[in-house]
C-alpha positions as a printed NumPy array, in Angstrom:
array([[  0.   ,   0.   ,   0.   ],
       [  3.327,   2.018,  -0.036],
       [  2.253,   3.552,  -3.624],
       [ -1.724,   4.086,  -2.848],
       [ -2.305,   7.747,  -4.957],
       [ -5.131,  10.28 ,  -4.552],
       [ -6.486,   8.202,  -7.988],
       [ -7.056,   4.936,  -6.513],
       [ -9.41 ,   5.567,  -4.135],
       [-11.076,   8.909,  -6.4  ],
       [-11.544,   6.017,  -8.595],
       [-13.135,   3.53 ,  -6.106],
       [-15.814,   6.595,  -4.588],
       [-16.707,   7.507,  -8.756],
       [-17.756,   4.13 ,  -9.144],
       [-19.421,   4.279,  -5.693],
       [-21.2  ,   7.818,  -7.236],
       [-22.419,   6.123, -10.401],
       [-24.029,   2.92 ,  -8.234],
       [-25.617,   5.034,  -6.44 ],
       [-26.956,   6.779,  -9.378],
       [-27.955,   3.466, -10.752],
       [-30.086,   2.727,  -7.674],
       [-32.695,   5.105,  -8.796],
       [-33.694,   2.536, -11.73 ],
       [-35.131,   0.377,  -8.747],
       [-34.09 ,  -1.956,  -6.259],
       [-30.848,  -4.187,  -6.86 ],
       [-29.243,  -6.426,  -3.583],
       [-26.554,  -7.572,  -6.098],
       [-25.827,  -3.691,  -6.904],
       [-25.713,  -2.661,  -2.976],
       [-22.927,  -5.214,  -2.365],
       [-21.114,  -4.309,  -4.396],
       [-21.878,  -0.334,  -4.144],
       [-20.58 ,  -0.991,  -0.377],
       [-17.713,  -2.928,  -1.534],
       [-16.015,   0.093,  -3.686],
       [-17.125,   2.329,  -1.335],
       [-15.046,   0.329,   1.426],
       [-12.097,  -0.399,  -0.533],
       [-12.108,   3.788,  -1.402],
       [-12.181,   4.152,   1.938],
       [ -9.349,   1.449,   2.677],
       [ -6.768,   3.318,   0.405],
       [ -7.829,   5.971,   1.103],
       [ -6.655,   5.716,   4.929],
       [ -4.063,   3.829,   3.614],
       [ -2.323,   7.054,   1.908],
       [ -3.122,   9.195,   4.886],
       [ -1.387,   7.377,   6.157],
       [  1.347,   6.912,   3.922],
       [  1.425,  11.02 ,   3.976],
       [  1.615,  10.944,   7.815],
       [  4.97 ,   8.971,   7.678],
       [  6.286,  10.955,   4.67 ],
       [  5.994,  14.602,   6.527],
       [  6.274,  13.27 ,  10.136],
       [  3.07 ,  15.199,  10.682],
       [ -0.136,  14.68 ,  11.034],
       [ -2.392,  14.88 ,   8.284],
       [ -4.47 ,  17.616,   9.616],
       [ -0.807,  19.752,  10.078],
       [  1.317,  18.4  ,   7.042],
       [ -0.762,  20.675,   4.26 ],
       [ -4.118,  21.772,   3.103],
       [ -3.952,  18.852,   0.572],
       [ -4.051,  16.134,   3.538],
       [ -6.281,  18.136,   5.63 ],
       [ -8.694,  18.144,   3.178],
       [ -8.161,  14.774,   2.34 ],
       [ -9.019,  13.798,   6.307],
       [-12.443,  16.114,   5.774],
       [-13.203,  13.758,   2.503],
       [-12.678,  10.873,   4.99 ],
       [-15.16 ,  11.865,   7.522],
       [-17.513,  12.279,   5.009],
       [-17.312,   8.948,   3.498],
       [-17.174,   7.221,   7.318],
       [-20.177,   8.818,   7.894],
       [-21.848,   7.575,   4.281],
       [-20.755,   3.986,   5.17 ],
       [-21.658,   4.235,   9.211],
       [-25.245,   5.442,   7.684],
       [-25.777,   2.869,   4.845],
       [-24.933,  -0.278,   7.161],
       [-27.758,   0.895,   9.031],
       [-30.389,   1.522,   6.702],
       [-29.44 ,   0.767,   3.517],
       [-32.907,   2.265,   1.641],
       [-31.394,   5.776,   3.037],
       [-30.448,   7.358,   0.103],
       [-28.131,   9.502,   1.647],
       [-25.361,   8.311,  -1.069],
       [-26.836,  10.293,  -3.585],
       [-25.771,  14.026,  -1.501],
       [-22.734,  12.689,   0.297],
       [-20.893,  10.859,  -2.488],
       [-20.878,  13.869,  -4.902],
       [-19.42 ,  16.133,  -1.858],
       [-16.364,  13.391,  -1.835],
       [-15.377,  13.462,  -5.094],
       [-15.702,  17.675,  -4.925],
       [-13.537,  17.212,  -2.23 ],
       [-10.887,  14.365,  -3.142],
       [-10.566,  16.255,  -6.856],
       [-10.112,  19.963,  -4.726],
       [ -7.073,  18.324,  -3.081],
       [ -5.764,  17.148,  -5.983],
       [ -4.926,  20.773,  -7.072],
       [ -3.577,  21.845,  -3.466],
       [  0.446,  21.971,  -2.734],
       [  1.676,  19.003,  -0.48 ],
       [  4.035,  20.904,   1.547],
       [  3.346,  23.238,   4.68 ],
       [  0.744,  26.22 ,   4.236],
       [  0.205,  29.57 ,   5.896],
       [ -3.514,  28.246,   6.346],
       [ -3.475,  24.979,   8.064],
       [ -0.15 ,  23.701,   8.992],
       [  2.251,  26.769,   8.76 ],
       [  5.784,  25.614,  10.268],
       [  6.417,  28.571,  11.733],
       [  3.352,  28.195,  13.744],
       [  4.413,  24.469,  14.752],
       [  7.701,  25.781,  15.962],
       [  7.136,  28.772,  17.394],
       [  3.729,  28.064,  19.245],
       [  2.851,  24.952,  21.039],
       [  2.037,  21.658,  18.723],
       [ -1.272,  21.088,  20.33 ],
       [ -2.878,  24.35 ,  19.877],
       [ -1.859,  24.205,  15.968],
       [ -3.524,  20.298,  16.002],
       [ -6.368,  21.769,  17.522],
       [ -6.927,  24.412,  15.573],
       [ -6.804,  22.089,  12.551],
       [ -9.245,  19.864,  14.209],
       [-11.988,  22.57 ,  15.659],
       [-11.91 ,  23.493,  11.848],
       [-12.3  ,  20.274,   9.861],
       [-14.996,  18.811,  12.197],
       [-16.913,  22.251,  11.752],
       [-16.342,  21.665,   8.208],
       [-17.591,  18.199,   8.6  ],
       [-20.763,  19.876,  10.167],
       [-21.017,  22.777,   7.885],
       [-21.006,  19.667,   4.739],
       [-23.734,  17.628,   7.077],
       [-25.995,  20.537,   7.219],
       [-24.964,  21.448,   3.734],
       [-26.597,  17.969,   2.925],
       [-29.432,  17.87 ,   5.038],
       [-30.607,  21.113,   3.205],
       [-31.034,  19.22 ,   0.271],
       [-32.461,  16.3  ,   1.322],
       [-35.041,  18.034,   2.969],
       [-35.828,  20.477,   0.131],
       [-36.021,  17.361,  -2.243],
       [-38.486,  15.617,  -0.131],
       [-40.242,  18.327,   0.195],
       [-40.585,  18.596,  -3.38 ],
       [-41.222,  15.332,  -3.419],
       [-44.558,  15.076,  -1.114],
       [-45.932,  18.694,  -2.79 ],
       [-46.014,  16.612,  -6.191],
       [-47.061,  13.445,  -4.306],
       [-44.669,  11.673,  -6.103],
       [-43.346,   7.946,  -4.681],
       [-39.677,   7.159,  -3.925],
       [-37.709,   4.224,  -6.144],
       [-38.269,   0.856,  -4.684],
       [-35.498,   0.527,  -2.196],
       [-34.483,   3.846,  -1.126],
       [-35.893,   5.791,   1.372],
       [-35.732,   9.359,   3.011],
       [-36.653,  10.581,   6.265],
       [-39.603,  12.984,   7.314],
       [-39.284,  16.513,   6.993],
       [-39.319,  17.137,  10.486],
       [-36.617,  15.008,  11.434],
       [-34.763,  16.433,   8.668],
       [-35.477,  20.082,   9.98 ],
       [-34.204,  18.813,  13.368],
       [-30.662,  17.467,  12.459],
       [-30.352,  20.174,  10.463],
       [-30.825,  22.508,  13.224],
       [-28.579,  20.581,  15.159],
       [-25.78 ,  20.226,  12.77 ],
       [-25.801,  24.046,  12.341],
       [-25.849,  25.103,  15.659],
       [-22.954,  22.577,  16.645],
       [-20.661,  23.179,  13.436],
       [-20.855,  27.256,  13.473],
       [-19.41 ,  27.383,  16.858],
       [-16.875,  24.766,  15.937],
       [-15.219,  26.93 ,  13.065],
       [-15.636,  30.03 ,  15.628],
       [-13.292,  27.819,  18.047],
       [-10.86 ,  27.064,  15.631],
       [-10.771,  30.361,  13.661],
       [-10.187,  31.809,  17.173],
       [ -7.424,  29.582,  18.469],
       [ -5.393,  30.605,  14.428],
       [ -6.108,  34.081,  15.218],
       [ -4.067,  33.555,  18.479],
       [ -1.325,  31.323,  16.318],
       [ -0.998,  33.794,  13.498],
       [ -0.751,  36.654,  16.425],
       [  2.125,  34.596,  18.208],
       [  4.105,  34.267,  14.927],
       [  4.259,  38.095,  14.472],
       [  7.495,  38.141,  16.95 ],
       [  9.144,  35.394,  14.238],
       [ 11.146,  35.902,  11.188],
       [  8.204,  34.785,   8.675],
       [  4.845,  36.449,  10.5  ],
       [  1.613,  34.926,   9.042],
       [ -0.154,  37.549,   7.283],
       [ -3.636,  38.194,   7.97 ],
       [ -4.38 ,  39.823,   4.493],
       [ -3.772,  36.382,   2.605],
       [ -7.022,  36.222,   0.518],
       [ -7.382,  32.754,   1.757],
       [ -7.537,  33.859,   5.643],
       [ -9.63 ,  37.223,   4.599],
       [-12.598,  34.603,   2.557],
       [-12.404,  32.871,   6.094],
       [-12.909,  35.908,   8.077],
       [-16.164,  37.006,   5.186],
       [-17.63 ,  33.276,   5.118],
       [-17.607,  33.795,   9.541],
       [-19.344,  37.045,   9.271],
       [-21.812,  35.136,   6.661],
       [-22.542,  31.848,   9.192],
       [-22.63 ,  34.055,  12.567],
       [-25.675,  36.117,  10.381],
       [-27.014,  32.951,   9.942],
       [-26.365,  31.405,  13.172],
       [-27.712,  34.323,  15.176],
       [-31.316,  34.489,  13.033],
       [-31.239,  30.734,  13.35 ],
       [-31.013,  30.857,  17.023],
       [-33.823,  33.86 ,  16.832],
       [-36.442,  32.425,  14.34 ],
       [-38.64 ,  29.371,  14.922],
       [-37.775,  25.837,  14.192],
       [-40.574,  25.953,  12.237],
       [-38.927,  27.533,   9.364],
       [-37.94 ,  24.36 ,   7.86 ],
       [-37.869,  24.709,   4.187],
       [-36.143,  28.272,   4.846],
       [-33.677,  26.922,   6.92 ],
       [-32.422,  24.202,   4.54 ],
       [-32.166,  26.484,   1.986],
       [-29.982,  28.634,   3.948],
       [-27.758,  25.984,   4.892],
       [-27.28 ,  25.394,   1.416],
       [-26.609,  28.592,   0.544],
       [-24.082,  29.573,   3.463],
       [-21.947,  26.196,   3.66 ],
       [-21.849,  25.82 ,  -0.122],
       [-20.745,  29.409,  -0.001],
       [-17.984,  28.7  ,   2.981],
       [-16.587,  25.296,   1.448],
       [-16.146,  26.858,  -2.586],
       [-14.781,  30.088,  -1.98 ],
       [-12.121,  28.824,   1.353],
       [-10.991,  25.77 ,  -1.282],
       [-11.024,  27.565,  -4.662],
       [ -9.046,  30.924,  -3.539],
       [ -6.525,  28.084,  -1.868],
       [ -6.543,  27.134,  -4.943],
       [ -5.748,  30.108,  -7.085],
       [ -3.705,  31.635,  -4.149],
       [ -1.169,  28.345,  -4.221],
       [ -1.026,  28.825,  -8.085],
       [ -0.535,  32.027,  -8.094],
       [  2.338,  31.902,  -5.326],
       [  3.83 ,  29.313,  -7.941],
       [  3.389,  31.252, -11.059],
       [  5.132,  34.588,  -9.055],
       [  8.063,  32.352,  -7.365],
       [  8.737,  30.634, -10.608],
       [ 10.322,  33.455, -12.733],
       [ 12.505,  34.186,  -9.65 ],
       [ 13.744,  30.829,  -9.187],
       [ 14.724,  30.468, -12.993],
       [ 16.329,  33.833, -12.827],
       [ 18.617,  32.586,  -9.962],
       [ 19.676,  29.371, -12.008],
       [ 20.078,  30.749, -15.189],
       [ 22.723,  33.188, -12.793],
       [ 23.755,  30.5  , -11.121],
       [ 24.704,  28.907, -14.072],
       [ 26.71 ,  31.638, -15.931],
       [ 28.819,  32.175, -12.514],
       [ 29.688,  28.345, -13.455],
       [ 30.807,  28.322, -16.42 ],
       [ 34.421,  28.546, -17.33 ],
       [ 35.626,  31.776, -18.589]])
């Protein structure tokens, strides 16, 4: 498993995707097997190059670079698709979740493997304590984790909604829960993620504060941290009028979550995206300039 790549399991959780896909033509046993079994050997590599990256860096994944620590938030989500399917298997939860895994998986793919200002800055690992940086990285991908859950939830319950207004029946063998249970874990996944990603934006604030004193301070104008600071003001807005409105607000609610998380997860992973390519494009000239110098300084006159 020493050679597992991001492609193996991306592979494994596509052709989980287009199972699940398949499961709207009606019910299949035969096709849930082995739906489950892809699913689990995704999974399997999947761990298996975390791992692999863990003993590469001597870090952590959550501390070694955005590309791992996204890779552990694509994890979580596809534990929590396979915890949820060995229970019920008619839940068609695999439809939302899947999707979300390969967004996720393909993000990373783009993402530099070495140490970033956002997530696992070494300066921050040396110059503050370990275990505030790991927890930091932790509060925030398990808030993500919520932030995808409610995300999710938002459209399951605006599809069954949808779904009962045009009295329409569900494919043999899959199966969706009531609106009102929906609503509720919604609720609950909002009000326990958003305080989450406060926790952990708060404990980098005090990181990226400590590492002013060092050679290399973070700086808190990197478009990546500023979309984090906009997409906070964005969920406390929601947060706050959640915790002020009725429950009753269901379809409202979901649509919000949709809305806000959607919002939080695309523009956090696309400008660390175009940030890391642009810091590559900028450095790039430089370097070549210093080995084209280099190289004249070499040569024999």
């Amino acid at each position: 498993m020493a050679n597992v790549s991001v492609f193996c399991f991306l592979a494994s959780y596509l052709v989980s995707g287009v199972l699940e896909g398949y499961r709207l033509r009606g019910k299949s046993t035969i096709n849930r097997v082995v739906l489950k079994g892809f699913a689990l050997a995704g999974l399997i590599a999947h761990t298996f190059y975390l791992f692999n990256r863990a003993q590469q860096t001597n870090l952590p994944p959550l501390l070694s670079s955005t590309h791992d620590w996204l890779l552990v938030l694509a994890w979580l989500v596809i534990v929590l698709y396979i915890f949820l399917t060995l229970f019920d298997p008619e839940l068609a939860i695999g439809l939302f979740l899947i999707p979300i895994v390969l967004a996720l998986v393909s993000s990373a793919y783009f993402l530099q493997q070495s140490p970033n200002q956002l997530v696992s800055q070494e300066i921050l690992i040396k110059e503050a304590r370990h275990g505030w940086a790991m927890l930091h990285a932790s509060l925030l991908v398990l808030g993500m984790a919520g932030g995808l859950i409610a995300l999710v939830l938002g459209m399951m319950y605006l599809t069954q909604h949808r779904r009962l207004r045009q009295k329409q029946k569900m494919t043999e063998g899959m199966s969706l829960p009531s609106l009102g249970r929906i609503a509720r874990l919604n609720w609950w996944s909002i009000v326990v993620s958003v305080p989450l990603l406060t926790l952990g934006m708060a404990v980098g604030v005090g990181l990226g504060l400590s590492s002013q004193q060092g050679n290399s301070p973070l700086s808190f104008t990197d478009p990546v941290i500023v979309a984090y600071g906009i997409a906070w003001l964005v969920m406390m807005g929601f947060f706050v009028w959640l915790l002020t409105s009725s429950r009753s607000q269901g379809r409202q609610i979901a649509s919000l979550s949709i809305w806000t998380f959607s919002f939080l997860i695309v523009s956090v992973v696309v400008l660390q995206i175009i940030s890391e390519k642009l810091e590559i494009s900028v450095h790039a000239p430089a370097q070549t300039a210093i080995s084209v110098e280099s190289s004249i300084k070499e040569t024999p006159q």
